[in-house]
C-alpha positions in Angstrom: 34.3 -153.0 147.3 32.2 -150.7 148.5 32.4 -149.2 152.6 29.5 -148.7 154.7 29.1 -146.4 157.7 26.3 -148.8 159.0 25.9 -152.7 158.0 23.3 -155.4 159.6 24.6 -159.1 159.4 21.8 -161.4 159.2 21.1 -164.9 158.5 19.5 -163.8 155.5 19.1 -161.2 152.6 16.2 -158.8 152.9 15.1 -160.1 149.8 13.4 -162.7 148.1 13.7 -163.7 144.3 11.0 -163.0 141.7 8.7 -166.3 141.2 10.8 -165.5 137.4 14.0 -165.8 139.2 15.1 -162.6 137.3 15.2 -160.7 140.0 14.4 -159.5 143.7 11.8 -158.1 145.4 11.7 -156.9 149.4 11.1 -159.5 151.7 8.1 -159.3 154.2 8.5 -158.7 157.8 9.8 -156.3 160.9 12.9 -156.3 160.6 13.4 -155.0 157.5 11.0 -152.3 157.7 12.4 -151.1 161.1 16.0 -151.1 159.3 14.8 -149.2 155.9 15.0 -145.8 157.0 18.5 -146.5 158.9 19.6 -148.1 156.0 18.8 -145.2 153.8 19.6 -142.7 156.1 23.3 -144.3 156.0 23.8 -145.2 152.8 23.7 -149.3 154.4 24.8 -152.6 153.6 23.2 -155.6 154.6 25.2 -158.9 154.7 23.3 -162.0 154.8 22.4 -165.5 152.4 20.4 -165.0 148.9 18.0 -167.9 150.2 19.6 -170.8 147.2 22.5 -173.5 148.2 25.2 -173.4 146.0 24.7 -170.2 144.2 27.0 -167.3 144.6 25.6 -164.0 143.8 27.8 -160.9 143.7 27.3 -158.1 145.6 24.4 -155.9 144.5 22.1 -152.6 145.0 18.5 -152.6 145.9 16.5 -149.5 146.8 19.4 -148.0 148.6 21.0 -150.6 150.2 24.2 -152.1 149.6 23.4 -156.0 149.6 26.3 -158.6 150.3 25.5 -162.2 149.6 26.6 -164.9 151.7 27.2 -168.3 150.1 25.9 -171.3 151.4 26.5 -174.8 150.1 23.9 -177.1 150.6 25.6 -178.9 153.3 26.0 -175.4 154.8 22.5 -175.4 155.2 22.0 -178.7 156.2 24.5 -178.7 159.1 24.7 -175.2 160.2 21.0 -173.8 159.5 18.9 -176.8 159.5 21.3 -178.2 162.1 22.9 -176.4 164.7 20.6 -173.6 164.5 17.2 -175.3 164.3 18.0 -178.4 166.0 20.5 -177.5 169.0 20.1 -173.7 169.5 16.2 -172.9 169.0 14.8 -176.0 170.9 17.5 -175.4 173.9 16.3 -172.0 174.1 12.8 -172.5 173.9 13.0 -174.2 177.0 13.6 -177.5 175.3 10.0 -178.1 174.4 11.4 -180.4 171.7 15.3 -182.5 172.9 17.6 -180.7 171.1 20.4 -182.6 169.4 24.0 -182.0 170.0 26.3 -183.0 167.3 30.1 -181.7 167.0 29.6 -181.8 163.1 27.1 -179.1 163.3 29.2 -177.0 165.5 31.8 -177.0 163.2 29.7 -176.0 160.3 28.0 -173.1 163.0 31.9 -171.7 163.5 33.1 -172.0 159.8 29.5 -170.1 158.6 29.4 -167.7 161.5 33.3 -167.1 160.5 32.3 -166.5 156.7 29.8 -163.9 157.6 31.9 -162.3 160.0 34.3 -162.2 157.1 32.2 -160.4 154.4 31.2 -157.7 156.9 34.8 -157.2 157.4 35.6 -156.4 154.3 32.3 -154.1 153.2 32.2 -152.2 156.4 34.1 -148.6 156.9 36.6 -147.5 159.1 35.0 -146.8 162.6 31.7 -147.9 161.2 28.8 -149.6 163.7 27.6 -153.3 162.5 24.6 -154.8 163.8 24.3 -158.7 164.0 21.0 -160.5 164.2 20.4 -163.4 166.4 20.7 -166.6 166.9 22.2 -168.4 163.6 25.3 -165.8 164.0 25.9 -165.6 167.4 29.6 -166.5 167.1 29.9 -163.4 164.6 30.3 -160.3 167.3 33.8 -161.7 168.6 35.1 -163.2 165.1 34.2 -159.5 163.9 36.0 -157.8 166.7 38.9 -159.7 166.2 39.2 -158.9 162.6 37.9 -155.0 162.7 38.7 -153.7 166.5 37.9 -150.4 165.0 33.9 -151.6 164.6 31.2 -151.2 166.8 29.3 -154.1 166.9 25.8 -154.6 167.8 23.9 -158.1 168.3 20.0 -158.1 168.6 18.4 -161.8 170.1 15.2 -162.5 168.7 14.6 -165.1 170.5 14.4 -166.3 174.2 17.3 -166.9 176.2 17.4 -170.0 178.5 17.7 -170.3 182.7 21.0 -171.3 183.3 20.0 -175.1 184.2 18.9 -175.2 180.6 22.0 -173.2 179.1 24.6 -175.2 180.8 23.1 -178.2 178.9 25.0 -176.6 175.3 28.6 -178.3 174.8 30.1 -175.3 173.4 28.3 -173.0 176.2 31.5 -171.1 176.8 32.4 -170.5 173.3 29.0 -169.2 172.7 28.8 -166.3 175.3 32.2 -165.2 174.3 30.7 -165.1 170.8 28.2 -163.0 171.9 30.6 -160.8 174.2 32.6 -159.7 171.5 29.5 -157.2 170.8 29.2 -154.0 172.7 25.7 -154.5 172.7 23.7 -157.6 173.0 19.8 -157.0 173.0 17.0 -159.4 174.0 13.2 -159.4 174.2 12.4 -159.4 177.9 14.1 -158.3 180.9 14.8 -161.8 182.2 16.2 -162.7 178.7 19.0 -160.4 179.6 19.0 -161.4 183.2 19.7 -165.3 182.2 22.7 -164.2 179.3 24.0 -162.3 182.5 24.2 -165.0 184.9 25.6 -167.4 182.3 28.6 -165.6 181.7 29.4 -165.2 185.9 28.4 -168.8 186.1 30.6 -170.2 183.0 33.0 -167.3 182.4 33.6 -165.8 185.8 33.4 -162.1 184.6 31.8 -158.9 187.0 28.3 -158.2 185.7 27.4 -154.7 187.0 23.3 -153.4 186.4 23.3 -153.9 182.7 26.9 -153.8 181.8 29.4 -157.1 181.6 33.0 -156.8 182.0 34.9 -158.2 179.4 38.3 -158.7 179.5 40.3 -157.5 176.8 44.1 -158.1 177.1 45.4 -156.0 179.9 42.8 -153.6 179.7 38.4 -154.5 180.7 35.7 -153.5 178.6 32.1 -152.5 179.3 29.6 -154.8 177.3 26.0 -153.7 177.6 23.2 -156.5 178.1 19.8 -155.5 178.3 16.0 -155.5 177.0 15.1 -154.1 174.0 11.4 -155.1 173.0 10.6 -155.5 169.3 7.5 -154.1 168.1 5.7 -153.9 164.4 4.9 -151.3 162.0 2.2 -150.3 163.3 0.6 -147.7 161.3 0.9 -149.6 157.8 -1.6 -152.1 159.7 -3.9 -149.3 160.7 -4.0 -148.0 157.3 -4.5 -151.5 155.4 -7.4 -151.9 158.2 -9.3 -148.5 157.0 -9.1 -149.9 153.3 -12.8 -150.8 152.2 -11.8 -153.2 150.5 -9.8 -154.8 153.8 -13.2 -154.6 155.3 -15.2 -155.8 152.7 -12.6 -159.2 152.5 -13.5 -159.4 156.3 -17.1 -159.6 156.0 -16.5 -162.0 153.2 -14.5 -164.5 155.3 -17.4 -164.7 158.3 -20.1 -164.9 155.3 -17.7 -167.7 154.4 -17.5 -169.3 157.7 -21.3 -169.8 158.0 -21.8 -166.2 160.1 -20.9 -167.8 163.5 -21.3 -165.2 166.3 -17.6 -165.3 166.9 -14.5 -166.4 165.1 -11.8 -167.0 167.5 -8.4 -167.0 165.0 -5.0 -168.4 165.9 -2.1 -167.5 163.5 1.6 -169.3 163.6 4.1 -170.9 161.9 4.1 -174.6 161.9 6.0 -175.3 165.5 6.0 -176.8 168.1 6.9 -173.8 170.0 3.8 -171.9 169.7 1.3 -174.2 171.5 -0.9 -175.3 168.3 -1.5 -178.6 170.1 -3.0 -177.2 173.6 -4.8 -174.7 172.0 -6.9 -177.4 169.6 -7.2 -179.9 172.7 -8.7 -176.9 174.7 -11.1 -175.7 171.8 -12.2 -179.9 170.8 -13.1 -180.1 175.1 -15.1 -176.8 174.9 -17.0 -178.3 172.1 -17.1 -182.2 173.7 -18.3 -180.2 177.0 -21.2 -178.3 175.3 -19.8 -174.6 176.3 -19.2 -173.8 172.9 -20.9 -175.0 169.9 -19.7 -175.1 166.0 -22.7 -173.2 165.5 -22.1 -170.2 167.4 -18.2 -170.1 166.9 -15.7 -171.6 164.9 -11.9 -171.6 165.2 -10.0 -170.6 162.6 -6.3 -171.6 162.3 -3.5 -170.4 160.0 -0.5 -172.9 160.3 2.2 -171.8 157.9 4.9 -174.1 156.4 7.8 -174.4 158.5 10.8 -176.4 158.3 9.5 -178.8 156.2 12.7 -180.9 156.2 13.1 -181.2 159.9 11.5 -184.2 161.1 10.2 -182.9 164.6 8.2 -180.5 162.2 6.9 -183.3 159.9 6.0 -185.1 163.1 4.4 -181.9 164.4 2.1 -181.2 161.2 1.0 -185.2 161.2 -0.2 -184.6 164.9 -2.1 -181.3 164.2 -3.8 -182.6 160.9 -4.8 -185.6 163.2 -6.1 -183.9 165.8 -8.1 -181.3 163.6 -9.8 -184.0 161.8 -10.5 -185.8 164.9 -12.5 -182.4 166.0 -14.0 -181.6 162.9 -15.5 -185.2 162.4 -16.6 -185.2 165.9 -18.7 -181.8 166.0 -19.1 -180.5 162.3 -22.3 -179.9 160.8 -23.3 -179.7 156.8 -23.1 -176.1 157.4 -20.6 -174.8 160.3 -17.2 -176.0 160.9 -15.7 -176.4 164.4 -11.5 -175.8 163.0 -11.2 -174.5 159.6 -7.2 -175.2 159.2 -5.0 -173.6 156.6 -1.5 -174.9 156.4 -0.3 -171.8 153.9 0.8 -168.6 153.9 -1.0 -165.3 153.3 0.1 -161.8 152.6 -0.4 -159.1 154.8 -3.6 -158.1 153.5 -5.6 -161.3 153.8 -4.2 -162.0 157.3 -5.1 -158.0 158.4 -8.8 -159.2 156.5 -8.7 -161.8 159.1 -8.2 -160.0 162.0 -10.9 -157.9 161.5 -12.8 -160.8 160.7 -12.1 -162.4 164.4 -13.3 -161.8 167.3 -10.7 -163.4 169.5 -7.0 -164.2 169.0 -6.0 -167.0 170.6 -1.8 -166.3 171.1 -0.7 -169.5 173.1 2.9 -169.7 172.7 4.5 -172.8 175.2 7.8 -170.0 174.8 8.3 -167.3 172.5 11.1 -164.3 172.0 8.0 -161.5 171.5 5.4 -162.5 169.4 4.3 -159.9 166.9 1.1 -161.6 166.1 -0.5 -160.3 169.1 0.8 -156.3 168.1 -0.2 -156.7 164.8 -3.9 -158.3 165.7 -4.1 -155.3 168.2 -3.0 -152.6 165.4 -5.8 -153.8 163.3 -8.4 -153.8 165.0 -9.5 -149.8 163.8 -12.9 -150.6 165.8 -11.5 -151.0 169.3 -12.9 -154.8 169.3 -11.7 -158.0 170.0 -10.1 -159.7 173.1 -6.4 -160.7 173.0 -6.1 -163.9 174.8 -2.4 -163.7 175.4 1.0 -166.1 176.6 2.5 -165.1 179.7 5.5 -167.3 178.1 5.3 -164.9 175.3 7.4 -161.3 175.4 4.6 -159.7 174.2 3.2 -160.4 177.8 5.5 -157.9 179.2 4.0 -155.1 177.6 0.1 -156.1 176.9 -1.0 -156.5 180.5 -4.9 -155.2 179.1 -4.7 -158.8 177.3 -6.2 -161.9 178.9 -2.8 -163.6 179.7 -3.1 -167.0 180.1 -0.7 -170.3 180.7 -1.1 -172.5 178.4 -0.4 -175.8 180.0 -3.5 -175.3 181.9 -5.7 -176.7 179.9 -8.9 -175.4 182.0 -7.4 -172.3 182.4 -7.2 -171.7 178.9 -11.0 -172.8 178.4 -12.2 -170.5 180.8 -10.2 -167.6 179.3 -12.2 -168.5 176.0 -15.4 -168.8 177.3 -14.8 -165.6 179.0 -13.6 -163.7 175.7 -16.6 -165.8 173.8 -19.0 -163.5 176.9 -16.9 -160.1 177.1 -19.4 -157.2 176.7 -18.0 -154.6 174.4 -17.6 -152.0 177.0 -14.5 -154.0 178.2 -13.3 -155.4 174.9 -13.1 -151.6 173.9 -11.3 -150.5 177.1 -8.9 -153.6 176.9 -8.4 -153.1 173.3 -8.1 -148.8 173.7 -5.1 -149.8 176.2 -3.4 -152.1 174.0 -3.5 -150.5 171.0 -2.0 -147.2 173.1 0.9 -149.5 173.9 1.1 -150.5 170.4 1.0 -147.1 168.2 3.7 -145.5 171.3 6.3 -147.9 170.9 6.5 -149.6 167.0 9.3 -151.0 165.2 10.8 -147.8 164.6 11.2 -146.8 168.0 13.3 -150.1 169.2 15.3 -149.3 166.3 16.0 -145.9 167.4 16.3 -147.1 171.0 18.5 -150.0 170.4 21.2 -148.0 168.0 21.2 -144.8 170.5 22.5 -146.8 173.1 24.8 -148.4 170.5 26.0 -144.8 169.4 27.3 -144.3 173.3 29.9 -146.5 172.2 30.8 -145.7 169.0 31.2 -142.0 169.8 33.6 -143.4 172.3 35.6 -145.6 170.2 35.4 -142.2 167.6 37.0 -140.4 170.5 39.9 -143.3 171.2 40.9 -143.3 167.9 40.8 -139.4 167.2 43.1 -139.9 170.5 45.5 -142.5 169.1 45.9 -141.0 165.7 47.3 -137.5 167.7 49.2 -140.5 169.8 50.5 -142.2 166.8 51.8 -138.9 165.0 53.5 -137.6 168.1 55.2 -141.2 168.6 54.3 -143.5 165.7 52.2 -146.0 168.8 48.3 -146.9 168.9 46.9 -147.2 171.9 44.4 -150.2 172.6 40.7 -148.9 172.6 39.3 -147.0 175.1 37.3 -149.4 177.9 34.1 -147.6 178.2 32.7 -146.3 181.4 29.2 -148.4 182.4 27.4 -145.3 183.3 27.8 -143.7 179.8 26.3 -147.0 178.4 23.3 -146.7 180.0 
């Protein structure tokens, strides 16, 4: 099998099938395009699941990268993905909008997956080599993978939010968990108190020194310096600001507000389908604005891009049923023969028909109930080439962090949220262009690429020391035939 120097483990491939199923193409999203130029750079492979249940696929090249399939039988993906995953992990960490379910069958499944990819990066990664794990679905993977290659570094990125303790401590298998995740030598999150909640977990459930950033970790009779800290994803930013220069981008925008009746402004929420993302207290505070007479259908009109997601999940079913309701409700209540107050689309668009749409809207409505990041927001704010539009933003979202120039809003005040509306429906373009100046700053100075960078410099800290230990015990093992354990790291070289 072919060795990699550098290999990402992630739930899935970062490809998709050809609608002829005859071959591949790249998959959409951040990720992969922050990975590319590592990944060609080092000659990569990426470990992950082809996206089909019961269908193994041998290992394969695509544009440079070494791909190794993961296979999943259906009942993998019922119990572990659809299971564990989406129904124990991601609603307990999104604050448990949604009651997550705890059952012991799904944790079994979680261990024997995580143990399967942990496995095939084994195998297809190099002596000394650095792997980097991907969130949630795998979070058992770092330790499984240090036990089987103690030569590795290993890296684990958390895309998503990590709960307060209260929260945490609800998880049956909380303990096995943050070993999991300890076995890395860097864990990554979104925010700062992401990092700060992992970090009391472990001296609450596991009893070990946290120090700044760095955990200790015991490791036989020797300790260990694991690194836990923030590491903010971003976007691509410049492939949106050149799609949002293309006439014929801009042309598609004027096309969709022709479309919409020419309201004076189009206020545009984007999502997936969940219940994480506050779809729900977003309609109910657009349908008052409109039953109060501050906004009329006539002078704006909402538009709002659900995608399909998790169709099979029943809290998701539920959650489309509720929003399809609750638009029509709207809709029958204020439409006209010619203007719309909601103009839903439960589908999915490629990139450019949704930058066509944020050029075509004049507000962005981002009101997340929890959320990791949120790269809507950054990529709403990278196209808007005209230095318009007003960002009404989470504070429950990471993106808050870094987009302070936004109007941050909480989005279980209902009010609250109305009055940020009608105040972005009113903003004079002198401050929608200093607001929007700062933001896309903040945007274009720290993209995908740079968290990348970021994330695997600090990562390279300790791989040039475990490079080091074992340079050390190979001189050790030829003077005396012995191999030292691995050289615990020292905090303040980890940064």
């Amino acid at each position: 099998m072919t060795q990699a120097d550098f290999v990402v483990v992630a739930n899935r491939l970062p490809v998709d099938r050809t609608p002829d199923d005859e071959g591949w193409r790249r998959s959409p999203g951040g990720l992969v395009t922050a990975l590319e130029p590592v990944m060609r750079r080092a000659e990569g492979a990426w470990v992950g699941w082809a996206g089909q249940a019961d269908t193994a696929v041998e290992p394969f090249e695509f544009e440079g990268t070494h791909l190794v399939p993961v296979t999943l039988s259906a009942a993998d993906v019922e119990l572990y993905y659809e299971g564990f995953s989406n129904d124990t992990i991601w609603p307990l960490y999104h604050d448990v909008i949604a009651a997550p379910t705890y059952k012991r069958a799904w944790w079994d499944a979680y261990v024997k997956v995580n143990r399967r990819f942990a496995e095939a990066a084994a195998d297809v990664a190099a002596e000394g080599g650095i792997v980097w794990v991907q969130d949630y679905q795998l979070q058992l993977v770092p330790k499984m993978l240090r036990e089987l290659r103690p030569d590795l570094t290993i890296g684990y990125f958390h895309h998503i939010p990590f709960p307060a303790y209260g929260l945490y401590a609800q998880l049956p298998w909380r303990k096995q968990v943050l070993e999991g995740l300890l076995g890395a030598d860097v864990i990554g999150f979104q925010r700062v108190a992401d990092a700060g909640n992992f970090a009391r977990a472990v001296r609450r459930q596991l009893r070990y020194e946290t120090k700044a950033s760095g955990i200790l970790v015991p490791e036989g009779e020797t300790t260990r310096v694991a690194l836990a800290k923030a590491f903010p994803i971003s976007i691509d930013a410049e492939s949106y600001i050149e799609l949002a220069q293309k006439p014929e981008i801009q042309q598609r925008a004027k096309e969709i507000r022709e479309g919409l009746g020419n309201p004076r402004k189009i206020l545009l929420g984007v999502d997936r389908l969940d219940y994480t993302k506050g779809i729900r207290h977003r309609l109910k505070a657009w349908g008052e604005l409109l039953e109060d007479g501050r906004a009329t259908v006539e002078d704006a009109t909402l538009v709002q891009v659900a995608s399909p997601s998790r169709e099979r999940v029943e809290a998701y079913v539920q959650l489309r049923d509720e929003i399809e309701m609750t638009v029509g409700r709207i809709n029958g209540d204020h439409d006209t023969t010619t203007h719309t107050a909601i103009r839903y689309l439960h589908q999915s668009y490629p990139r450019e028909e949704m930058v066509a749409l944020f050029l075509a809207a004049d507000i962005m409505l981002v009101t997340a109930l929890r959320d990791g990041m949120n790269l809507v927001a950054k990529e709403y704010v990278a196209s808007r080439v005209d230095n318009r539009g007003v960002l009404l933003l989470s504070e429950f979202a990471g993106a808050a962090d870094e987009m302070g120039s936004a109007l941050l809003i909480n989005p279980h005040d209902i009010d609250g949220m109305k009055d940020a509306i009608v105040r972005a429906l009113e903003m004079p373009a002198a401050e929608q262009g200093r607001r929007m100046r700062a933001l896309r700053k903040r945007v274009r100075d720290h993209d995908v690429e740079d968290w990348s960078e970021d994330f695997l410099e600090a990562l390279s800290v300790f791989h040039e020391k475990a490079s080091s230990a074992a340079a050390a015990a190979q001189i050790t093992a030829d003077d005396d035939g012995s191999t030292p354990e691995r050289e615990p790291i020292d905090e303040t070289d980890a940064g």
